[in-house]
N, C-alpha and C positions, 0 to 999 in steps of 0.2 A: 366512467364507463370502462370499459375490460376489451380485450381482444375480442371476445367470444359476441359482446354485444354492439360491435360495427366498429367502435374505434380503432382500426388499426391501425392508420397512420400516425399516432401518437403512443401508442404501444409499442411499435417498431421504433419510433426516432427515441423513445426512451429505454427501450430494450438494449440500442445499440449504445448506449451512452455508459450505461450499467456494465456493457461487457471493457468498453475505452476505457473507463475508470478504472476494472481490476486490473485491464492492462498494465496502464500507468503504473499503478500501483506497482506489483510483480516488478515491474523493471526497477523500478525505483530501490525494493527492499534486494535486488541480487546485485547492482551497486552498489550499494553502502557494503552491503557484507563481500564483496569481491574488493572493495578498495580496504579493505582493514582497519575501515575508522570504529566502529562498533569494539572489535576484539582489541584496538588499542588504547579505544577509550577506559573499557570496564579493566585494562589489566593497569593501567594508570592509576584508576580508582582505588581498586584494591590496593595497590603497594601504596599510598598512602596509610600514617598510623597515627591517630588522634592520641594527643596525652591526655593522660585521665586524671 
């Protein structure tokens, strides 16, 4: 069923769950990129040099 066709109380509790999630999410990726593990990992990466 769909909002439109009665169910809204599970529309809503999964509406709201859908928006919690990108929350999380967002906070989660302005972390990582605010603590400088991302930009220290890949500049680590790079300055490594494989013999060939």
């Amino acid at each position: 069923m769909s909002a439109i066709n009665g169910d809204k109380s599970r529309f809503n509790r999964l509406r709201k769950q859908k928006i919690a999630r990108r929350k999380r999410t967002q906070e989660l990726v302005e972390r990582a990129t605010k603590s400088g593990r991302r930009e220290g990992t890949s500049a680590g990466l790079q300055a490594r040099s494989v013999p060939a």
